[in-house]
VMD Tcl script that draws the C-alpha trace (Angstrom):
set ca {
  {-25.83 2.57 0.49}
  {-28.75 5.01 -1.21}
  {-31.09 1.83 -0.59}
  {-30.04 0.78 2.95}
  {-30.50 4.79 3.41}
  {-33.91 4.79 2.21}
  {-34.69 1.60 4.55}
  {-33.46 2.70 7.57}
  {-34.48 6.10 6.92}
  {-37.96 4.95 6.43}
  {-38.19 2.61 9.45}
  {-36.63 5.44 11.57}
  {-39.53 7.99 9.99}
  {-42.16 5.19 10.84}
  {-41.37 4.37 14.41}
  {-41.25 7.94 15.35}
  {-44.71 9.02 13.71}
  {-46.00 5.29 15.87}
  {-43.99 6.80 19.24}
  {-45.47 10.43 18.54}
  {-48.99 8.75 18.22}
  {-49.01 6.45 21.15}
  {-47.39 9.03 23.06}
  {-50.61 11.10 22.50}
  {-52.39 8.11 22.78}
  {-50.77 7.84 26.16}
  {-51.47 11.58 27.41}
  {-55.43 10.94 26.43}
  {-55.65 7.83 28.08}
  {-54.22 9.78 31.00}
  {-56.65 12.55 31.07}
  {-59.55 10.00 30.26}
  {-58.55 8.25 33.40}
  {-58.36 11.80 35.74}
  {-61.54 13.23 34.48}
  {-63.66 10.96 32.53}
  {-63.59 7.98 33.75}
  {-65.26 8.92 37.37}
  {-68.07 10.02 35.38}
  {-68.33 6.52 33.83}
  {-68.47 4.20 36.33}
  {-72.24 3.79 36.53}
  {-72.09 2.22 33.02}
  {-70.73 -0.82 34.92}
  {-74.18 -1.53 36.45}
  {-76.57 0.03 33.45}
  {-76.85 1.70 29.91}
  {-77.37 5.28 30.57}
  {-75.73 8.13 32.31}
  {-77.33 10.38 34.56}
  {-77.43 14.20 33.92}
  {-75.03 14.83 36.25}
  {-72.44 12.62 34.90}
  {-73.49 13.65 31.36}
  {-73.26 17.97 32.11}
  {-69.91 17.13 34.00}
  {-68.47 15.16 30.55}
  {-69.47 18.46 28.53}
  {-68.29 20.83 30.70}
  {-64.97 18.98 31.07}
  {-64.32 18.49 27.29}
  {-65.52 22.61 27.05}
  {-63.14 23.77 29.42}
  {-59.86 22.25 29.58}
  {-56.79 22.36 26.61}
  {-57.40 18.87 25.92}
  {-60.41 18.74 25.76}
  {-60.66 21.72 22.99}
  {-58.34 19.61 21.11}
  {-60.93 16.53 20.88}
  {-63.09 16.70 17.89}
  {-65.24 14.23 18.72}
  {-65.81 11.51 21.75}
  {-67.89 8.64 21.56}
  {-68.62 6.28 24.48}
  {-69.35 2.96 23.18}
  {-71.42 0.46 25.51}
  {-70.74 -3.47 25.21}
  {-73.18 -3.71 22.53}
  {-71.81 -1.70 19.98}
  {-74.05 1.66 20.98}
  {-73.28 4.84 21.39}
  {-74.18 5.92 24.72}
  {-72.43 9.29 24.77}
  {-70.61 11.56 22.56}
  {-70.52 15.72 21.43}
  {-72.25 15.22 18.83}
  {-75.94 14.58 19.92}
  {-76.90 13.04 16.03}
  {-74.77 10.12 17.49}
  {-76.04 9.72 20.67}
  {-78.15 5.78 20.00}
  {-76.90 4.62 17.38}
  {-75.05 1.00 17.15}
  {-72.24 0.43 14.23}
  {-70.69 -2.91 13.02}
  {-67.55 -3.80 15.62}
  {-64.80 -2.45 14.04}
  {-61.16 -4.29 15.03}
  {-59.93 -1.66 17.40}
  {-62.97 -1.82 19.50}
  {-62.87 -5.12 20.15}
  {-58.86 -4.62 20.96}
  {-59.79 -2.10 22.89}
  {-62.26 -4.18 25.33}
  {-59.40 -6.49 25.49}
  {-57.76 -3.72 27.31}
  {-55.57 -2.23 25.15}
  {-55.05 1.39 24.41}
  {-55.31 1.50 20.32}
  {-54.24 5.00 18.51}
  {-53.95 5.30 14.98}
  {-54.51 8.28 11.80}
  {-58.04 7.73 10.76}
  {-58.64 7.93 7.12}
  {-62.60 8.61 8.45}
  {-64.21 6.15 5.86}
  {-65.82 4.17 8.55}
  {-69.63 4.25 8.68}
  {-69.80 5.92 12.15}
  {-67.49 9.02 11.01}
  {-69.70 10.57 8.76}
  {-69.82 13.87 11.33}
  {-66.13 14.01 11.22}
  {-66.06 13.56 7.29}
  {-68.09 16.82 7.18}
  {-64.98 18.67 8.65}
  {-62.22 16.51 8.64}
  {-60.16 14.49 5.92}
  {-58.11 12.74 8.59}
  {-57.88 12.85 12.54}
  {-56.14 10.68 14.77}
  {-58.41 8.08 16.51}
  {-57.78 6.91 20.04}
  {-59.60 3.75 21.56}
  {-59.36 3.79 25.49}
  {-61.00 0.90 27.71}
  {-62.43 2.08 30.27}
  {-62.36 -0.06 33.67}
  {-64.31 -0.07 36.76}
  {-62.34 1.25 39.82}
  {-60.76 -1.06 41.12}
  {-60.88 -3.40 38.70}
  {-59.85 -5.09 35.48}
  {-63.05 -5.22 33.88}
  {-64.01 -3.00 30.90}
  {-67.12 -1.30 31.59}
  {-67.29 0.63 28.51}
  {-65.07 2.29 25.41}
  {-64.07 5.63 25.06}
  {-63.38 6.62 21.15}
  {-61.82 9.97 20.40}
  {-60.90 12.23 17.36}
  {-58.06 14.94 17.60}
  {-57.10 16.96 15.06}
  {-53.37 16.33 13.57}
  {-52.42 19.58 12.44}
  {-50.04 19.94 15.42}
  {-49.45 16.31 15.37}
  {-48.12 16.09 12.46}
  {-45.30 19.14 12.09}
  {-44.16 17.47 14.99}
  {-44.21 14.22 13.56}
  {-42.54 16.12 10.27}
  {-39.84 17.57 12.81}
  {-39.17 14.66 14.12}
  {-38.78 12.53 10.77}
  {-36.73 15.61 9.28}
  {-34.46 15.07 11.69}
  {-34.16 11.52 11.78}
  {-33.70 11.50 7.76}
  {-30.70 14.69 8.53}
  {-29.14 12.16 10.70}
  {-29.65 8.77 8.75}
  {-28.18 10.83 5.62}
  {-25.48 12.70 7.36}
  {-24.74 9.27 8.62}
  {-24.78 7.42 5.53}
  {-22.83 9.83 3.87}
  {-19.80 9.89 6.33}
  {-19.44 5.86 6.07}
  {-20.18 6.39 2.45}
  {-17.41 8.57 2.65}
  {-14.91 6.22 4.92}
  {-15.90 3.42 2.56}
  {-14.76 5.41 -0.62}
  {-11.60 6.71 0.84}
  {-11.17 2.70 2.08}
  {-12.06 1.36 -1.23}
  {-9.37 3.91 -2.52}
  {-6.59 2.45 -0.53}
  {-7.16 -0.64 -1.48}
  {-7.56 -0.07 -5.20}
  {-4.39 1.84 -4.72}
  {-2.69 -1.16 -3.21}
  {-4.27 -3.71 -5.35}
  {-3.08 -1.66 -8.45}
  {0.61 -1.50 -6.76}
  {0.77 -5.02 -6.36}
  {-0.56 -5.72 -9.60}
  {1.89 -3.50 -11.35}
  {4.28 -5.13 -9.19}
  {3.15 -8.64 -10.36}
  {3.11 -7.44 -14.11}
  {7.04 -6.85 -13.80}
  {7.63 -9.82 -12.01}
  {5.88 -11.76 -14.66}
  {7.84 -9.56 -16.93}
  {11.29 -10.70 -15.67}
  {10.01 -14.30 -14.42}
  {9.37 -14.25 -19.09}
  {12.42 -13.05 -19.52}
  {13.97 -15.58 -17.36}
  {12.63 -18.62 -18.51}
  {13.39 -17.84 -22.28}
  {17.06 -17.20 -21.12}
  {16.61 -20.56 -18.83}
  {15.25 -22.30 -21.88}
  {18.18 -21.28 -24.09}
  {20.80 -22.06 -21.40}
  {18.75 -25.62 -21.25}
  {19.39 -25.94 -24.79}
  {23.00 -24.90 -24.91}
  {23.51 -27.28 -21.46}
  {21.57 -29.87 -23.66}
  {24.09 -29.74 -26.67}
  {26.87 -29.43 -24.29}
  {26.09 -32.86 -22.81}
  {25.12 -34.44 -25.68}
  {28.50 -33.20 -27.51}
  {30.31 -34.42 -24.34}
  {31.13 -38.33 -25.32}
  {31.81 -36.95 -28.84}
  {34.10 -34.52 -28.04}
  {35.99 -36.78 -25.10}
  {36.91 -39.21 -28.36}
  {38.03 -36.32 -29.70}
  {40.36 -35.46 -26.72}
  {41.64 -38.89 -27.18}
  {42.34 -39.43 -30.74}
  {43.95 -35.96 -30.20}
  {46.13 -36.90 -27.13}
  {46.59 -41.12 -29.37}
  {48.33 -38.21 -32.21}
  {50.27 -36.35 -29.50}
  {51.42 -39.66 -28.56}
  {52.17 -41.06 -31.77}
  {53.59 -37.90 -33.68}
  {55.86 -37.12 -30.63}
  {57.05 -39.49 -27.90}
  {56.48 -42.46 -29.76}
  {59.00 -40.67 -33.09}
  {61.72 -40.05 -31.01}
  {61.58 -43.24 -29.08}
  {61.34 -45.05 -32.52}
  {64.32 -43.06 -34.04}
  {65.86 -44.05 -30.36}
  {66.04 -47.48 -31.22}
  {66.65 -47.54 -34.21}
  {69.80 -45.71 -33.62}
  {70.48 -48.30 -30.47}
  {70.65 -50.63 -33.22}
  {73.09 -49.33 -35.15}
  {75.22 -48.65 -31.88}
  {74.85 -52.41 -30.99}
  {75.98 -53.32 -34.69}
  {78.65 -50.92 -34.70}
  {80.23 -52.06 -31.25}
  {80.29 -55.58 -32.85}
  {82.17 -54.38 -35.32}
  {84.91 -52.72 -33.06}
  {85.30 -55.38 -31.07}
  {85.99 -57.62 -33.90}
  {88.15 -55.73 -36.29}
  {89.27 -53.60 -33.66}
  {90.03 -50.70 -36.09}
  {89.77 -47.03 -34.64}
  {85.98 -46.92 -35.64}
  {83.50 -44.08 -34.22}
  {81.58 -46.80 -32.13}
  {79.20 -44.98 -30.39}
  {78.29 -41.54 -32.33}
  {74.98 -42.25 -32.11}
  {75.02 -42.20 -28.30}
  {73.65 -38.76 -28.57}
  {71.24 -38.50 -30.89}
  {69.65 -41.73 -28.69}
  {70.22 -39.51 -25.34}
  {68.31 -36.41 -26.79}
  {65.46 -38.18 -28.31}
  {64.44 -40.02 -25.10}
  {64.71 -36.78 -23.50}
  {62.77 -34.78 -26.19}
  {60.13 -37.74 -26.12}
  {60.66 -37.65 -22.06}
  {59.60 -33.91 -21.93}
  {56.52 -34.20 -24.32}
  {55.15 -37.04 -22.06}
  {55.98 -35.14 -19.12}
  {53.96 -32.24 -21.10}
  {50.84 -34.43 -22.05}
  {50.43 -35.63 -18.74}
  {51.19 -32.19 -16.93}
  {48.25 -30.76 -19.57}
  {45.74 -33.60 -18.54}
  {46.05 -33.77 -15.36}
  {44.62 -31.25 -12.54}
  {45.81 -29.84 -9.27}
  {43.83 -29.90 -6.31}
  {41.58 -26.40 -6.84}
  {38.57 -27.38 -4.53}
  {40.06 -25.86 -1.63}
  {41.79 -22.61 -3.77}
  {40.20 -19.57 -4.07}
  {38.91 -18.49 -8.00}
  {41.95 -16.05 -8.19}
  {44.28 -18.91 -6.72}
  {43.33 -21.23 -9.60}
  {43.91 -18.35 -12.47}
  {47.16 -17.69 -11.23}
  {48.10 -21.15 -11.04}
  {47.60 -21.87 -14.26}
  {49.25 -18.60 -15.92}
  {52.04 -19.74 -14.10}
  {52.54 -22.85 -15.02}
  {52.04 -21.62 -18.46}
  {54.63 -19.31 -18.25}
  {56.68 -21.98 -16.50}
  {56.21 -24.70 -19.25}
  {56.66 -22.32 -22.18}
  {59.20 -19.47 -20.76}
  {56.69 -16.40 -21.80}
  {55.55 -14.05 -19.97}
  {51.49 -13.37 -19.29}
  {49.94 -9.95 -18.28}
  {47.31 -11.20 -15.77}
  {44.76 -8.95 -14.32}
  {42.17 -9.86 -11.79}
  {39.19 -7.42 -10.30}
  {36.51 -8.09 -7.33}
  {36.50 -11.88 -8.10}
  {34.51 -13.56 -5.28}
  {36.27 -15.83 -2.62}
  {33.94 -19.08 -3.12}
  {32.50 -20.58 -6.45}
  {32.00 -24.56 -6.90}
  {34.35 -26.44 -8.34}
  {32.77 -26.94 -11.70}
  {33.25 -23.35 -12.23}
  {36.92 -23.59 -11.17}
  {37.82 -26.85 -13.50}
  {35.93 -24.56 -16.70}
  {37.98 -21.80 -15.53}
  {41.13 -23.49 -15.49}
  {41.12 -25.18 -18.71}
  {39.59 -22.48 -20.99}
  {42.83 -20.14 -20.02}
  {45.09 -23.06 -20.86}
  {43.68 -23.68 -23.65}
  {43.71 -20.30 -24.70}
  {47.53 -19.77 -23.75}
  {48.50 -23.08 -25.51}
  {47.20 -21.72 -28.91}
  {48.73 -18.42 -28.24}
  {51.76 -20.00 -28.00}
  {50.99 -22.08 -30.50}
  {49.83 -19.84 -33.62}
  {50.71 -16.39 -32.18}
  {54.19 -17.41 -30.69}
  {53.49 -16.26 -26.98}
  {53.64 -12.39 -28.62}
  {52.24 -10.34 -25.86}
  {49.35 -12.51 -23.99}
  {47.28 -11.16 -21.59}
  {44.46 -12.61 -19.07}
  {41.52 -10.61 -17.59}
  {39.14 -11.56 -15.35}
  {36.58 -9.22 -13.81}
  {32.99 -10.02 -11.73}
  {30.27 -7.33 -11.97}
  {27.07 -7.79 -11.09}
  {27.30 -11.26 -10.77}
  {28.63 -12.07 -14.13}
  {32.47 -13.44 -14.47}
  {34.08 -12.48 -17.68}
  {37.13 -14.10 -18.93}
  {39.26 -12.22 -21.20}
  {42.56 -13.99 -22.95}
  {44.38 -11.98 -25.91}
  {47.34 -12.34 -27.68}
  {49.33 -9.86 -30.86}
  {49.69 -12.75 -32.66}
  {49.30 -12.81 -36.50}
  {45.47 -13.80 -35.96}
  {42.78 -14.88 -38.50}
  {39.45 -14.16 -40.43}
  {37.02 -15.08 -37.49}
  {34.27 -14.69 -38.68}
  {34.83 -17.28 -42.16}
  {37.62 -19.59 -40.98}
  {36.32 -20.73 -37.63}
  {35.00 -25.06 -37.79}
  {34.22 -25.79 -34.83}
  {33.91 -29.32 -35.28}
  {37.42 -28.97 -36.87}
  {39.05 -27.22 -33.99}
  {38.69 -29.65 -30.55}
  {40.79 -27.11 -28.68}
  {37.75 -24.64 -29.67}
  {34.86 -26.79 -29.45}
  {36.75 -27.92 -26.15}
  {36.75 -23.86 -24.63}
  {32.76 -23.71 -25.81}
  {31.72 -26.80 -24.49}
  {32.79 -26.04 -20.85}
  {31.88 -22.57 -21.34}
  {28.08 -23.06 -22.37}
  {28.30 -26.24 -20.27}
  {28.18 -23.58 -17.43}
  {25.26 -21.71 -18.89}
  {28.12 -19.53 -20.26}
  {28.85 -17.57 -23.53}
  {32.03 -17.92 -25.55}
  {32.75 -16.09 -28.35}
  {36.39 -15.92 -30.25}
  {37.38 -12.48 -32.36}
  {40.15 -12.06 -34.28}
  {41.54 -10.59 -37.61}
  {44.25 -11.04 -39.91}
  {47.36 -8.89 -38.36}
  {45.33 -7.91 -35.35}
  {45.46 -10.40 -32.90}
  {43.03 -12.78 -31.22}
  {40.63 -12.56 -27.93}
  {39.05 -15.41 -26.44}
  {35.86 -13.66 -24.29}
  {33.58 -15.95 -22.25}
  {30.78 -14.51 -20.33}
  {29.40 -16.86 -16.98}
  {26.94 -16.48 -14.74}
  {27.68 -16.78 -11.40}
  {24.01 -18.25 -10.69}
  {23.52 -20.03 -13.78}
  {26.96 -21.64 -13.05}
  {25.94 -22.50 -9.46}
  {22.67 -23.88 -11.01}
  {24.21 -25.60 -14.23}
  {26.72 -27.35 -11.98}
  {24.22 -29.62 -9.94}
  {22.43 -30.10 -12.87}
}
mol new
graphics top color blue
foreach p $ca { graphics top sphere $p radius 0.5 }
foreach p [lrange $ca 0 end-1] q [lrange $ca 1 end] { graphics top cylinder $p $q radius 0.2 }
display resetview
């Protein structure tokens, strides 16, 4: 800004001072043309000027403003001689052509400061340091040619405080100028440093939380990871567990069932061929209640593995459903509470839902007797948490708990963290046990198209 000031500024100082200058050039050339040149015109047909023409030049120069102004006037013929001029010593004499003569028989009107180190100012140098010097061409009437030159030296004093004035106030304005877009610019540059330093505060934070997310993304991956790769694992699990079920249950009974049909067949042989008052079918019974022990635990097993339809129930549908039909199946009672769940979650979510509280329920009934169970679930700010207790007799948590020993457990964590989720288990000896899982709703949504 200082520089472009200082450039403008300086061009603006020069072209005035050239205006100011030509402008007296102009004035001169004027009042050369009014009074002078008539006294000329005989220098178009020879060297000289006759008295007349030479007392009216003097008396002209000695009585009007300009003319008191001019310090010196020199009438220069076509070959570079002095055939007039105030100062009789120069009256004859010839000088090298300087540039501005020759300009000046071109036609041209030539002004310009004069330094006065030319040969032919040494009268002006005994006055004068510096004088403005005017070159006028001066034509024959009615003509275009150039009949002779008219040189002339004015003094500059006035000149130049009103060349000063001028360029003062050209530089005031330039300045003031400069300084008011100097000024815009700096309140402008302020904004935008302001809103640059907004937005880059604002882009800090978002790289802040964008960290933040992608460690929390990268340890869901992991957790997703080891939840998939435990999944075929764990399934074998579920099977050898249910091929135990199977064996340790149904398949007992049924096998003490025919066994005792066995007997029964053996003993109704009997009566019919002694025909004695024998007991022939006590074992009726114990066959009856077997198959129907061994009928319920199938019943059970294939009630536990298999789903109803949730896709089209709501999330609060599906948690009541399966209190119910725990309370149904075992004859307990469950305290269920349910706060600002939302109306529409995939079913992925639903199925891990579902199956971590039965789970849960089946080992409170299980190892805490159904004593006082309770389910709480509860969304806030996005995040679902899962809350299943029971007053049972409980256990050291934090030493006892194998996961890889426990399939119901590993079974709850798998689905859990398979959702991005967080399951943890606390319990003590005489105080009880709460199963908490932790899901979010977005990692869910995201984990579950994985």
């Amino acid at each position: 800004m200082i520089l472009g000031a200082f450039v403008i500024g300086t061009w603006v100082a020069e072209q005035i001072k050239t205006n100011v200058i030509n402008e007296s050039a102009a004035t001169t050339a004027l009042y050369m043309d009014s009074f002078i040149t008539p006294n000329l015109q005989e220098l178009g047909t020879a060297n000289t000027l006759t008295p007349e023409h030479l007392w009216n030049l003097n008396d002209t120069l000695s009585k009007t403003d300009l003319g008191r102004q001019i310090v010196t006037i020199k009438i220069w013929g076509n070959n570079n001689q002095i055939l007039y001029s105030n100062s009789p010593s120069l009256v004859g004499l010839s000088f090298p052509s300087a540039e501005d003569l020759e300009l000046a028989r071109k036609g041209e009107i030539i002004a310009a400061i004069s330094d006065l180190q030319d040969d032919e100012n040494f009268e002006e140098r005994k006055l004068y340091s510096r004088l403005l010097e005017i070159y006028i061409p001066i034509l024959l009437n009615d003509t275009q040619e150039v009949i002779a030159v008219a040189e002339f030296y004015r003094k500059i004093e006035g000149l130049e405080s009103e060349i000063a004035a001028a360029q003062r106030k050209s530089w005031l304005v330039v300045g003031t100028s400069m300084t008011v877009i100097y000024l815009i610019l700096i309140g402008f540059v302020q904004s935008i440093a302001s809103t640059i330093g907004r937005q880059e505060k604002g882009l800090r934070d978002q790289v802040v939380r964008l960290t933040e997310l992608i460690a929390k993304n990268g340890d869901l991956d992991k957790r997703m990871r080891r939840a998939a790769a435990n999944t075929t694992a764990l399934n074998e699990r579920f099977l050898r567990r249910i091929s135990a079920e199977l064996h340790d249950g149904p398949v007992q009974e049924v096998s003490l069932a025919l066994l005792r049909l066995d007997r029964v067949n053996v003993q109704n042989e009997t009566c019919r061929v002694v025909n004695e008052d024998f007991e022939c079918n006590d074992h009726l019974p114990t066959v009856q209640t077997s198959l129907q022990i061994a009928l319920e635990e199938m019943r059970s097993i294939a009630s536990n593995l298999g789903l109803p339809q949730l896709s089209h129930m709501t999330l609060a549908d599906v948690i009541a459903r399966v209190v119910r039909s725990h309370e149904k199946r075992t004859r307990s009672k469950v305290i269920l509470s349910v706060i600002n769940l939302p109306e529409q979650v995939n079913l992925p979510l639903k199925i891990t839902v579902y199956r971590l509280i039965q789970e849960a329920l089946n080992n409170a009934c299980i190892h805490a007797g159904c004593a006082d169970q309770r389910v709480r679930v509860v969304c806030a700010n996005n995040l679902l948490q899962i809350e299943i207790s029971d007053k049972g007799p409980g256990f050291d948590a934090a030493n006892s708990i194998k996961w890889e020993e426990h399939l119901g457990l590993a079974g709850m964590r798998e689905r859990v963290e398979s959702m991005g989720g967080v399951l943890e288990i606390q319990s003590m000896v005489g105080e009880g046990t709460v199963v908490n899982a932790n899901i979010s709703l977005q990692h869910a949504e995201m984990y579950a198209y994985a």
